[in-house]
C-alpha positions in Angstrom: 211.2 142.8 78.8 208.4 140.1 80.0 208.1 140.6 83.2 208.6 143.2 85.8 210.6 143.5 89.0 206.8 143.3 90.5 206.3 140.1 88.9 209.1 138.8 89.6 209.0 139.5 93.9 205.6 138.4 93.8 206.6 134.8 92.3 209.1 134.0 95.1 208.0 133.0 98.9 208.7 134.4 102.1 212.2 133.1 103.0 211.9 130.0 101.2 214.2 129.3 98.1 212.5 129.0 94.8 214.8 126.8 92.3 215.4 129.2 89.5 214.0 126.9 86.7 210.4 127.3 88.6 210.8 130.8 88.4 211.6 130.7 84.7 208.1 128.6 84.0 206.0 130.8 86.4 207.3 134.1 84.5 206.9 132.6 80.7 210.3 132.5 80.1 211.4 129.7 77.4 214.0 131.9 75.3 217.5 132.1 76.1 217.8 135.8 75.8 214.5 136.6 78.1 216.5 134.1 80.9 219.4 136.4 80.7 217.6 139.3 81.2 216.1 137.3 84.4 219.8 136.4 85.4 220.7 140.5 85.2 217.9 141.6 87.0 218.4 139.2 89.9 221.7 140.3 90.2 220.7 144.3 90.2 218.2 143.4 93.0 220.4 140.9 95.5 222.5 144.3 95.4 219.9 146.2 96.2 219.3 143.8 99.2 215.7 142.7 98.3 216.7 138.9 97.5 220.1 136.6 98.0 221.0 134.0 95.4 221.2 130.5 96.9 222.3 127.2 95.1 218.8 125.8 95.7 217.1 128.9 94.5 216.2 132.6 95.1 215.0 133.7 98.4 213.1 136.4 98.7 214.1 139.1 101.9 211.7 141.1 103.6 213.4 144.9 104.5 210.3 146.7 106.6 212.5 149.9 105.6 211.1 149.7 101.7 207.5 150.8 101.7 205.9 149.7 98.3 203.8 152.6 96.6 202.6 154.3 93.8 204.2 157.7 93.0 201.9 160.9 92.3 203.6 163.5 90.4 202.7 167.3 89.7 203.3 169.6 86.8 205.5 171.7 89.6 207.2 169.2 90.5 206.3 167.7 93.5 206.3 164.3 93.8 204.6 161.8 96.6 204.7 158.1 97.3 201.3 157.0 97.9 201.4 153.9 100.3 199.7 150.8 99.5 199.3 150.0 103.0 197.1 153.4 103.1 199.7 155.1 105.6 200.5 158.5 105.1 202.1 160.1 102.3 205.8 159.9 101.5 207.1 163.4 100.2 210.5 162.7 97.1 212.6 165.3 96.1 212.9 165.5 92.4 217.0 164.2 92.9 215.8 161.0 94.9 213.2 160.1 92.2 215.9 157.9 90.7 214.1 157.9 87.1 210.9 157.0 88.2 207.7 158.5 86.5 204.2 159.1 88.0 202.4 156.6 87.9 205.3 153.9 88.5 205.0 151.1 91.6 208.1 151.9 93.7 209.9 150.9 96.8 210.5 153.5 99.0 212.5 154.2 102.0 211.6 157.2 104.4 214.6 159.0 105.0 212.8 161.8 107.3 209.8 161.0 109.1 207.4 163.7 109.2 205.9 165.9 112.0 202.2 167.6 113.1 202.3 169.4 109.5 204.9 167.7 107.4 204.8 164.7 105.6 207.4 162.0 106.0 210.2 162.3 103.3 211.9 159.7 101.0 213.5 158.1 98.1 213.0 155.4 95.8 215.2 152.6 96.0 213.6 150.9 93.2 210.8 151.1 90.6 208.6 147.7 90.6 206.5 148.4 87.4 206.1 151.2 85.1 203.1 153.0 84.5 203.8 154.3 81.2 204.7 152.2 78.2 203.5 154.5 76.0 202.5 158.0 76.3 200.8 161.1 74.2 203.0 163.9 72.9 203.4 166.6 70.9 206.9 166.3 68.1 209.3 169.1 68.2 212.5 169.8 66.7 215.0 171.0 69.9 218.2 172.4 68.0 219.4 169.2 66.2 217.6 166.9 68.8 213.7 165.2 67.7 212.0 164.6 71.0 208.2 164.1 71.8 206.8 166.0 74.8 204.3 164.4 77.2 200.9 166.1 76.8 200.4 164.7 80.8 202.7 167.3 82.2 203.5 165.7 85.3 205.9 163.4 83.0 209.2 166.2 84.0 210.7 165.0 80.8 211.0 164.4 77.0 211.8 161.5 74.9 213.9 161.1 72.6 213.0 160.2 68.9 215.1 158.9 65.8 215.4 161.3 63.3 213.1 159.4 61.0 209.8 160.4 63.0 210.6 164.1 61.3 207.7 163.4 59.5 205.5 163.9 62.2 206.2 167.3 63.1 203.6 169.4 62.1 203.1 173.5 62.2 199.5 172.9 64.4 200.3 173.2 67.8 197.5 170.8 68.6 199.2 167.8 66.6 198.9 164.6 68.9 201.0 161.5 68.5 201.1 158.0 70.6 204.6 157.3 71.4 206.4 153.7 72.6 209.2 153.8 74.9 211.8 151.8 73.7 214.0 152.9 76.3 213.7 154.4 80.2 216.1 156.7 81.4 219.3 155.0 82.6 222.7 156.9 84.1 223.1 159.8 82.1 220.9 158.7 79.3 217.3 160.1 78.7 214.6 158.0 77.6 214.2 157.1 73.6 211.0 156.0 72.1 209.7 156.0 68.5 205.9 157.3 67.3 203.6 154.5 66.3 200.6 156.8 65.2 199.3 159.8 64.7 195.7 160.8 66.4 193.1 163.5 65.7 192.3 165.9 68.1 189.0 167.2 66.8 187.6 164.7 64.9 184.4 164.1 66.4 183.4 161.4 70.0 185.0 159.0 68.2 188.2 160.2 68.3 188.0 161.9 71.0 187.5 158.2 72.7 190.2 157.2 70.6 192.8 159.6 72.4 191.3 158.9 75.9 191.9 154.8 75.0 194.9 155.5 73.7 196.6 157.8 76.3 195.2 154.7 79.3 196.5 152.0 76.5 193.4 150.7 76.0 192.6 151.3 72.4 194.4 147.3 72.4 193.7 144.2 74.5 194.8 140.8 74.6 191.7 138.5 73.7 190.7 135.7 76.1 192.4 132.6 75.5 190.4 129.9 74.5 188.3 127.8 77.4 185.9 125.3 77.1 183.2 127.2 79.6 181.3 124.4 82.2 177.7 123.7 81.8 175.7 124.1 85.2 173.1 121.7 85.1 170.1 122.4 87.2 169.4 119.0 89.4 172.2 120.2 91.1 171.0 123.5 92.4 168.0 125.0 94.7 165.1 125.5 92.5 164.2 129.3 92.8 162.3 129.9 89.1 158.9 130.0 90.7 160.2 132.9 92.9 159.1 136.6 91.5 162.8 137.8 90.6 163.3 141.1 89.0 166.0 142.3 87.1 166.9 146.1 87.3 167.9 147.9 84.6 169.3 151.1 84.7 172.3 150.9 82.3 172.0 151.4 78.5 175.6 151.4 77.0 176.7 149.0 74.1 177.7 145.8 76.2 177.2 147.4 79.5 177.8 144.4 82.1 174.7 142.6 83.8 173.7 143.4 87.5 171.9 140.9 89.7 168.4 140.3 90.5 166.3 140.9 93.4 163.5 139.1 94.9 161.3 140.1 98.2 159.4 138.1 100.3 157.0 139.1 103.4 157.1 137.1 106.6 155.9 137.9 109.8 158.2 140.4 111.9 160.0 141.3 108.1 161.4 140.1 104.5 163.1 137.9 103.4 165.2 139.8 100.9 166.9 137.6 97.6 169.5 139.0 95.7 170.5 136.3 92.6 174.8 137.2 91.2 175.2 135.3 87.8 177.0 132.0 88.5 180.1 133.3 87.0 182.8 131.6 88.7 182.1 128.1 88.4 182.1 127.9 84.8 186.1 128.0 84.3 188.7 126.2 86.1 190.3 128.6 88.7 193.4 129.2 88.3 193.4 128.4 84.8 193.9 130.6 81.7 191.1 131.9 81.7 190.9 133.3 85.2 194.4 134.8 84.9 193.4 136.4 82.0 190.2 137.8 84.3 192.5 138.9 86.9 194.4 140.9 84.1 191.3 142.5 82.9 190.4 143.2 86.7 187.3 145.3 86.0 184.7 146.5 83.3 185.2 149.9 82.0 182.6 152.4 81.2 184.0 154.7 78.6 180.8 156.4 78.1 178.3 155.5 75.6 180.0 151.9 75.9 181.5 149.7 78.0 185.3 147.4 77.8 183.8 144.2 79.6 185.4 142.5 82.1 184.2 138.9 80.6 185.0 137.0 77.5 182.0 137.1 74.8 181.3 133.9 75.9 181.3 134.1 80.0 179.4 137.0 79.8 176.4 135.2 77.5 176.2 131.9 78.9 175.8 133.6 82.3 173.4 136.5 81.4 170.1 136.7 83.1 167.4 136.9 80.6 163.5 137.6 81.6 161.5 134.4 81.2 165.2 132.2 81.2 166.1 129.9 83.7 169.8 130.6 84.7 171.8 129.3 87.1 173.3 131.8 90.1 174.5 132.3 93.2 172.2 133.7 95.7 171.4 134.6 99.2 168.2 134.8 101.5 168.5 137.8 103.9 166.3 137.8 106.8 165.4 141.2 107.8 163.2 142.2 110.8 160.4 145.2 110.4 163.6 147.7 111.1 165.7 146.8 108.1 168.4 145.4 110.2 169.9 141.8 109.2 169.0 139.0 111.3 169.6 135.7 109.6 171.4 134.9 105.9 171.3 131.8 104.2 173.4 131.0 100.9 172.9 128.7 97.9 173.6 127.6 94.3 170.2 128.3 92.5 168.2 128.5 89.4 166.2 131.5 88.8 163.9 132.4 86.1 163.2 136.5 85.9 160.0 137.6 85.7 160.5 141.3 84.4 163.1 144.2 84.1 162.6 147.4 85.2 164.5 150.3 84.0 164.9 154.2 85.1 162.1 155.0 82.6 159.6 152.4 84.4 160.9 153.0 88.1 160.4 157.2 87.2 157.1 156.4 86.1 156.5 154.6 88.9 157.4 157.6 91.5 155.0 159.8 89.1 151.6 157.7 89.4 149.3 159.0 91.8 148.5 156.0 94.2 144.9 155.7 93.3 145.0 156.5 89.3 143.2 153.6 87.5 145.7 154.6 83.8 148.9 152.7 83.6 151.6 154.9 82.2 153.0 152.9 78.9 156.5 152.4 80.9 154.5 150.3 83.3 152.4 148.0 81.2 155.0 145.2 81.1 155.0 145.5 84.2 151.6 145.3 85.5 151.8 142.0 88.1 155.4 143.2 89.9 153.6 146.4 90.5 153.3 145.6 94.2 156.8 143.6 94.4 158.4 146.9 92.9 156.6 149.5 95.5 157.7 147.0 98.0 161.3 147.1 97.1 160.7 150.7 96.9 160.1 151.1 100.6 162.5 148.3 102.2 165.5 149.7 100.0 164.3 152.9 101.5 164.3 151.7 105.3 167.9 150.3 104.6 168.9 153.5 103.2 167.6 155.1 106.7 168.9 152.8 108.8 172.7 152.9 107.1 172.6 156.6 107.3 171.6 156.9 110.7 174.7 154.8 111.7 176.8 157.4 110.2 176.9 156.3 106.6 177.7 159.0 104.3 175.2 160.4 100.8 176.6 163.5 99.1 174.4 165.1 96.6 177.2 165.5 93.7 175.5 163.5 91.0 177.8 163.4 87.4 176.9 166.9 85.4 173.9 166.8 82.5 176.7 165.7 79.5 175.1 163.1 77.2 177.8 161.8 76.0 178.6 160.6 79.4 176.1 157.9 78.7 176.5 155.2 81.5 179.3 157.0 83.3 176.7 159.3 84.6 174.9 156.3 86.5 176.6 155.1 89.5 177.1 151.5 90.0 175.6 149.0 92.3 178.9 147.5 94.0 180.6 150.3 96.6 182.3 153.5 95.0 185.9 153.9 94.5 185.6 157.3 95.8 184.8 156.7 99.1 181.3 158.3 99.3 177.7 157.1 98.0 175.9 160.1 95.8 172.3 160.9 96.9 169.7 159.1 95.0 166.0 159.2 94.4 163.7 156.6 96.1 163.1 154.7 93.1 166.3 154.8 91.3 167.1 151.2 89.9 170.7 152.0 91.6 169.1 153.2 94.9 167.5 150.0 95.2 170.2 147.4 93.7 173.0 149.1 96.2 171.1 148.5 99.4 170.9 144.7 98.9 174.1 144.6 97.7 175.4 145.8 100.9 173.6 144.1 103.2 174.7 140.8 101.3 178.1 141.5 101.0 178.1 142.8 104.5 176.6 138.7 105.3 179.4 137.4 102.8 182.0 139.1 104.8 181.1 138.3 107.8 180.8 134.2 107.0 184.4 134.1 105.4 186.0 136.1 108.3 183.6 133.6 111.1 184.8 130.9 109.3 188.2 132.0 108.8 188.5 131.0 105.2 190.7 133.1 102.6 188.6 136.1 101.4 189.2 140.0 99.6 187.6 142.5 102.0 186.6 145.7 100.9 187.6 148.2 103.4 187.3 152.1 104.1 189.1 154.3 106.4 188.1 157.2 108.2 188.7 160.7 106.9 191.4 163.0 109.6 190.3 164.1 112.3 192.4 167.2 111.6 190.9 167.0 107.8 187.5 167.3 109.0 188.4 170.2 111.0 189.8 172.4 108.6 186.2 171.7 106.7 184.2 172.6 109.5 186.2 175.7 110.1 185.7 176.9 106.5 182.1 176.3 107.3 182.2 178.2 110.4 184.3 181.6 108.6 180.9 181.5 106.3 178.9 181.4 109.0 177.1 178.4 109.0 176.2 176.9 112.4 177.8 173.7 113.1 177.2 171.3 116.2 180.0 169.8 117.1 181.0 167.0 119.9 182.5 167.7 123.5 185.9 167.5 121.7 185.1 170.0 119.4 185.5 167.7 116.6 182.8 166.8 113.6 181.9 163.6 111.6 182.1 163.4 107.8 178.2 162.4 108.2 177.5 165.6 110.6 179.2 167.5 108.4 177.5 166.3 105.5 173.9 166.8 107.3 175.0 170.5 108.2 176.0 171.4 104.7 173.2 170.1 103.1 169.9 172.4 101.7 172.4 175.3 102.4 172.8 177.8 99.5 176.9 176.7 99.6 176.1 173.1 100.0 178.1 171.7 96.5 181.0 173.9 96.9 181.1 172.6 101.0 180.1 168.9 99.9 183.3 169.1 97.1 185.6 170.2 100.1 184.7 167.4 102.2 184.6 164.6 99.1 188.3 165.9 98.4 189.6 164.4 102.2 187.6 161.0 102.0 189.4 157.8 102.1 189.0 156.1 99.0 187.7 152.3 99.1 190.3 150.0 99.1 191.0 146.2 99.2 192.1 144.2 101.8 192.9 140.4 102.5 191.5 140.8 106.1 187.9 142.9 107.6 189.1 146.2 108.7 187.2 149.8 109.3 184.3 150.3 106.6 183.5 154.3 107.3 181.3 154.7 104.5 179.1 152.2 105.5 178.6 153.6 109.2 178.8 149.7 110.6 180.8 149.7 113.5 184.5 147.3 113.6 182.6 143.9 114.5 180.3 144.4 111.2 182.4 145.5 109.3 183.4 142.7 107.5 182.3 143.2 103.5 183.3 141.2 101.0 182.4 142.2 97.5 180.5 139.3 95.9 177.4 140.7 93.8 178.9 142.0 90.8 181.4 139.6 89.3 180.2 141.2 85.5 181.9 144.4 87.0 185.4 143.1 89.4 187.6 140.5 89.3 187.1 141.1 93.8 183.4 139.5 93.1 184.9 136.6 91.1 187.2 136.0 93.5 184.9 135.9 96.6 182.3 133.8 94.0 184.8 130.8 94.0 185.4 130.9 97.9 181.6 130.2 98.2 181.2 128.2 95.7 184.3 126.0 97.4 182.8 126.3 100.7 178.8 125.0 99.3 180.2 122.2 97.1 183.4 121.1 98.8 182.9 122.2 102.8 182.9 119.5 105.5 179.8 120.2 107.4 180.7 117.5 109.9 184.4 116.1 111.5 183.4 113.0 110.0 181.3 110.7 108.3 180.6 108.6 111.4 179.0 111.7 113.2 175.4 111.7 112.6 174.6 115.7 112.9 175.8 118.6 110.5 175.6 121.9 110.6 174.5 123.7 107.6 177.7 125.8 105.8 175.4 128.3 104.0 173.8 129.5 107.0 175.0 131.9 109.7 173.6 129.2 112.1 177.1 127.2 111.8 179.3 130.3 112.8 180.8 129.3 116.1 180.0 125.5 116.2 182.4 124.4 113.8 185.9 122.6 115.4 187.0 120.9 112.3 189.1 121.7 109.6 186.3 123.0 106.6 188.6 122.4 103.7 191.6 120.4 103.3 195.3 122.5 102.8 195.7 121.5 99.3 192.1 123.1 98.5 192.9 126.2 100.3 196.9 126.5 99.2 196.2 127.9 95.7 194.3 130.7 96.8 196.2 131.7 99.9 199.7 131.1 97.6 197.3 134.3 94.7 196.9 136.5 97.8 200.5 135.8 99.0 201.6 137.0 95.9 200.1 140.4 95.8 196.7 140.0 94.2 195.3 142.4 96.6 197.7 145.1 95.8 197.2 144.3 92.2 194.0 145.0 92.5 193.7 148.2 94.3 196.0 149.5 91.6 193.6 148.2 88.8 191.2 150.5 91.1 192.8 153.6 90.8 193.5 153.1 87.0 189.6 152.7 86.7 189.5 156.0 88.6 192.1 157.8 87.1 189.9 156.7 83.5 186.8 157.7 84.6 188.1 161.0 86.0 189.7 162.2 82.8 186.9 160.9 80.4 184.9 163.4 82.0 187.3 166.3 82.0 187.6 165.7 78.5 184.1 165.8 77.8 183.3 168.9 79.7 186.3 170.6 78.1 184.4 169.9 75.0 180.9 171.7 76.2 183.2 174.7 77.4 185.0 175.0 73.8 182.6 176.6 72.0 181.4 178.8 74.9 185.0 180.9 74.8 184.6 184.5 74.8 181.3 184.0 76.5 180.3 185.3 80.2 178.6 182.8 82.2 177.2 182.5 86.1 179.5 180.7 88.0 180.2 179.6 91.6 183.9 179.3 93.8 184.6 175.6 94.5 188.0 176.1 95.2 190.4 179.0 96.5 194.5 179.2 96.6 197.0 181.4 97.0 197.2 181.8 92.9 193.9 182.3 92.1 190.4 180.5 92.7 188.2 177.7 90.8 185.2 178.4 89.3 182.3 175.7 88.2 180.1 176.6 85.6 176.9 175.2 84.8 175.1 172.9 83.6 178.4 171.0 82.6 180.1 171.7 85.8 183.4 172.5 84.3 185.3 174.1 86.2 188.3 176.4 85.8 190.8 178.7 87.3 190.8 182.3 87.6 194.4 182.8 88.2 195.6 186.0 90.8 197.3 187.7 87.8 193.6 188.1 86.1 192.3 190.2 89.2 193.6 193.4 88.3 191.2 195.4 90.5 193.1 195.4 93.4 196.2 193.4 95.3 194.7 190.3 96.6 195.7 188.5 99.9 195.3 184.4 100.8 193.4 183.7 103.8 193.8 179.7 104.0 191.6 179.5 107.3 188.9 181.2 105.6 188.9 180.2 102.1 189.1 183.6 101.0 190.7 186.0 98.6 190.9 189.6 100.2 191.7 193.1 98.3 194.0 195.1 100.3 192.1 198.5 99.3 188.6 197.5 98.0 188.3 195.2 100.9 186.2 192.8 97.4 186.6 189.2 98.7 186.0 185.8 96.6 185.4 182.7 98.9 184.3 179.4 98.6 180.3 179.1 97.1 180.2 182.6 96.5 178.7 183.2 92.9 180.6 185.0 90.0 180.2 186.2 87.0 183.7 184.8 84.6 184.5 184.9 80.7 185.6 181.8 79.7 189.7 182.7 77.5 190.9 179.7 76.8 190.0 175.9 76.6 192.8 172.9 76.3 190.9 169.8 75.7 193.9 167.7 75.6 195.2 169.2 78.8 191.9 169.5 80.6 192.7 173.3 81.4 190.1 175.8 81.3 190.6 179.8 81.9 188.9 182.1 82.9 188.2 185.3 83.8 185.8 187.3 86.2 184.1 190.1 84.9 184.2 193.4 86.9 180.7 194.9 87.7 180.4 198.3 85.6 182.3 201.7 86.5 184.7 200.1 87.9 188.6 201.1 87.6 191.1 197.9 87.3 193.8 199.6 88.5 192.7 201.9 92.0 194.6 204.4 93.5 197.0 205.0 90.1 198.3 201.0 90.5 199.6 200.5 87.4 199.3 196.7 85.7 203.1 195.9 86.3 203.2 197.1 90.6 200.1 195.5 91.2 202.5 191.9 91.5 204.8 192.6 94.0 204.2 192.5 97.4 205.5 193.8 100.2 208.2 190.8 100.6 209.3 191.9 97.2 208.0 188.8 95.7 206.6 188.3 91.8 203.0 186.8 92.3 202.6 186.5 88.9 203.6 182.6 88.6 201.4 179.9 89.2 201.9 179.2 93.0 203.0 175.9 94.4 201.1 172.5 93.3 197.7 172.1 95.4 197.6 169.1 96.2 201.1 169.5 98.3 200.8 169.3 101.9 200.8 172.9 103.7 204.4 172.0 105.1 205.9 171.0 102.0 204.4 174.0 100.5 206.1 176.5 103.0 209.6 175.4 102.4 209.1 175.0 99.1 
């Protein structure tokens, strides 16, 4: 089918009727047979209540029941609806799935709400989009059946193949193939699909990057269409090429995406800080093909050694920033007084011409030169005259850092592990993380000074859409639970490390963070804590921005810096660029005095209608229609990507270490066993409860602890072990291990034989793997 039932809502308006023939044009629908499929699946959802057929058109209806989310499966079973409003989590029996996947977009309807310690439950009413076209499986012959079994086991079933894919069985058990749906699971009928290739599993990075493209379905993408890209002349922009602009350089993967450049300026009481974005958005019409195709893409994606860019071969080098090129940009002047904070911003279409670039290898050189050596290291010989602008930037990047921080902004010291092959994925990017938290960075990290300007300019971007009430994406951040926090701070308290906490008795993720770190526990406490952060989201209005430590009123940030890296930037690029080329910045041509748009002098002396409704309907109509929610789900792809590209690659450093014993440390305990990480790749596996055979082992969740019943032995959270590494699945992710016993010891006291040692005193086998971790604790004890 074309489209989806996603596609289709997001075409029709809010109670208003949309003649069916518009619909057809705004879905791509010109055949006969892809309208009747249209005509079926209106029908199927005016049952379900979510529109009514009208002779002028379809209406839409709005039911506040039907919550859409994104379901999040596990290999036990247990399914939850993530909200894309951010509210809590929706718990679905397995029977109220109603064929949907993990993965899918769903509407779902809460059919029990939840209490102190039990999520809300639900079912899904109907699936929106499907996650999985295509999938990774292993062949097998069932009895007379062919089917293809998902190597993502939180897919709970199999597909069904034609008996001509019998080729591809094969005796290895590690045979991977990629299979196409053809059909979803209806009624009574499973899913069908046929195999379109076959993949090799140990063939090398290369096809190891193969599998990981293939299992995301990128290994193909639609090119960009065709557009003639505008030139941007320079009489028609501020003349900024005699300013000493830098570019930073910290990324070194084959068409890894360009970052903007930075400029600093001393004036009495402060800086004026510059930060240049390439002038992306106002070569292409918005709107056009082009820019759909853009909001498609939705972000760059580092897959390692290389990137899958965002732009079109030609956007990306007619707007690249080159050192001794004048290029148009976008670009801001942020006034900052001698404490770092923000006084005064002023925006503007410029021309720039870089001066130098500076990578990681010059900026480390940099931070190594004693401060009155008269030798230039070699890494610093291009750059010779920006010495002083560089050590500048150095130290004002450093205040800002300071100054966020002490607002409550949050730095955890979990940089990506020592893999090469992780190439650019081990270098965080400028814009704010997906994750929710900033890793700790050196002083003169190219990153550690991009990311403090881009900030503070997005932070003066935000706040000048939302004062001037023009259509904007927002990024936003919520807090992590209160309750959340606690359970981290009491697991810091049952190892004994002092905590301060408030009059309430509650802690801060930034307290937290403080107290855990230079502490001999400090990754394994930093991991617990990352695991409860809110992740950054989207938003078409300024809400809370935790990670940033501004309070509500400045809290405003809209992302606008990198438009190389998400579509967000572009988007935000063209509401500026509308505002500086098309903004009214008087009521009307008979009043003599103006106010300046590009300043944050004009916020709260403006009266007048900026733009007129048929500039500002396009855009509101895109956000209308769920661009927002598009996005954030392009967000959590990019995470899910980066997540299992490096679980894949440090399955691969753990492969040939099986059979070894290696020093490792807890970072997670459960009622089935613990995790281990083990260095330098941080890989980290389980040590499931059936391996302990020493003695009976007990769960103490409040503690974080294992406890032997007889030997009294406990493993808890940062406690260093030493484990044997059994058994590595690559394709799986799944790493086992096994801790090794100190010497003379028996691993069976008091007689315990192998077989008793499972059964506890309810009578119970301990021997399977537990209930899913990530369920909540109420959901766990029913289960």
């Amino acid at each position: 089918m074309k489209f989806t039932v996603a596609d289709l809502l997001d075409q029709l308006p809010a109670d208003e009727a949309l003649p069916l023939p518009k619909l057809e044009k705004a879905l791509g629908l010109s055949q006969q047979a892809e309208k009747l499929q249209l005509q079926i699946g209106l029908q199927g959802l005016s049952k379900l209540g979510l529109i009514t057929l009208q002779e002028s058109g379809v209406v839409r209806l709005q039911d506040p029941e039907l919550i859409p989310a994104r379901l999040r499966c596990s290999s036990k079973g247990f399914c939850f609806a993530l909200r894309e409003d951010g509210g809590e989590d929706i718990y679905i029996r397995d029977h109220q799935l109603n064929h949907a996947w993990n993965g899918d977009r769903v509407l779902v309807k809460v059919t029990r709400e939840g209490g102190r310690r039990r999520s809300p439950e639900g079912g899904v009413k109907c699936i929106l989009e499907r996650h999985t076209p295509s999938l990774l499986a292993q062949v097998e012959q069932l009895e007379d059946r062919l089917v293809a079994t998902p190597l993502d086991d939180r897919l709970l079933t199999a597909v069904e193949l034609p008996g001509s894919d019998a080729s591809y069985l094969d005796s290895e058990q590690n045979s991977v193939v990629e299979v196409l749906v053809d059909r979803y699971p209806v009624g009574q009928f499973g899913p069908q699909g046929h195999v379109a290739r076959s993949l090799a599993v140990n063939g090398g990075e290369a096809a190891d990057l193969d599998l990981l493209l293939t299992k995301h379905r990128l290994h193909t993408r639609t090119q960009a269409p065709r557009a003639t890209l505008k030139a941007l002349v320079a009489k028609d922009r501020t003349d900024l090429t005699d300013q000493q602009t830098l570019l930073l350089d910290p990324w070194t993967g084959k068409e890894a995406p360009g970052l903007p450049a930075l400029g600093l300026e001393q004036r009495e009481g402060g800086w004026t800080l510059w930060l240049h974005s390439p002038a992306i958005s106002e070569r292409y019409t918005p709107g056009g093909a082009l820019d759909i195709w853009l909001r498609e893409q939705a972000d760059a994606l580092c897959v390692g050694r290389e990137w899958l860019p965002l732009l079109s071969p030609a956007l990306a080098k007619a707007s690249a920033f080159k050192v001794g090129e004048a290029q148009a940009a976008l670009s801001v002047a942020l006034e900052l007084n001698s404490a770092g904070q923000l006084e005064h911003y002023r925006f503007s279409r410029s021309m720039i011409k870089p001066v130098a670039s500076a990578a990681a290898d010059a900026l480390n050189a940099l931070a190594e030169r004693k401060p009155k050596s008269r030798t230039l290291p070699a890494a610093l010989k291009g750059l010779k005259d920006q010495l002083p602008l560089l050590e500048q930037l150095v130290a004002l990047t450093a205040l800002l850092r300071q100054a966020r921080q002490a607002n409550g902004s949050l730095d955890l010291n979990l940089p990506q592990p020592a893999i090469d092959s992780l190439g650019d994925l081990a270098v965080p990017g400028p814009d704010l993380p997906l994750e929710g938290w900033l890793v700790t960075l050196a002083d003169h990290h190219p990153i550690a000074l991009l990311r403090e300007a881009v900030l503070v300019a997005e932070r003066a971007l935000g706040q000048h859409l939302a004062g001037l009430g023009l259509p904007a994406i927002y990024s936003t951040n919520a807090s992590a639970d209160a309750s959340d926090l606690n359970d981290v701070a009491r697991s810091a308290l049952a190892l004994d490390i002092p905590l301060e906490l408030g009059d309430e008795g509650n802690a801060s993720a930034a307290e937290l963070a403080g107290a855990f770190a230079g502490i001999d526990r400090s990754r394994s406490l930093q991991q617990q804590l990352k695991a409860i952060l809110k992740p950054m989201l989207l938003s078409d209005g300024p809400g809370v921005h935790a990670l940033t430590g501004l309070v509500h009123g400045d809290s405003a940030i809209a992302p606008w810096c990198c438009p190389t890296l998400h579509y967000a930037d572009l988007w935000n690029q063209q509401q500026l660029v509308l505002l500086l080329t098309e903004g009214k910045d008087r009521p009307s041509v008979r009043h003599k005095t103006s106010v300046d748009l590009a300043s944050d002098g004009c916020l709260g002396s403006i009266d007048w209608p900026l733009l007129a409704p048929s500039q500002l309907s396009p855009y509101q109509k895109v956000l209308e229609h769920g661009l927002v929610q598009r996005l954030i789900g392009r967000r959590r792809f990019l995470s899910e990507l980066q997540a299992d590209l490096l679980a894949m690659l440090q399955a691969r450093q753990a492969e040939p270490l099986v059979g070894q014993v290696l020093p490792g440390v807890i970072s997670g305990v459960q009622s089935y066993g613990f995790f281990v990480e083990v260095p330098p790749s941080q890989v980290e596996g389980l040590v499931h409860v059936s391996s302990l055979k020493d003695d009976w082992y007990e769960y103490r969740s409040r503690q974080n602890r294992l406890v032997g019943r007889k030997n009294r032995r406990t493993y808890m959270l940062g406690d260093q072990v030493e484990v044997e590494i059994q058994k590595v699945d690559v394709l799986r992710h799944q790493i086992d291990l096994a801790v090794v016993l100190p010497e003379g010891e028996e691993p069976y006291p008091d007689g315990q034989d192998e077989a008793s040692r499972y059964v506890d005193n309810r009578g119970e086998d301990s021997r399977d793997d537990g209930p899913d971790p990530f369920a909540p604790i109420a959901v766990l004890e029913e289960a």
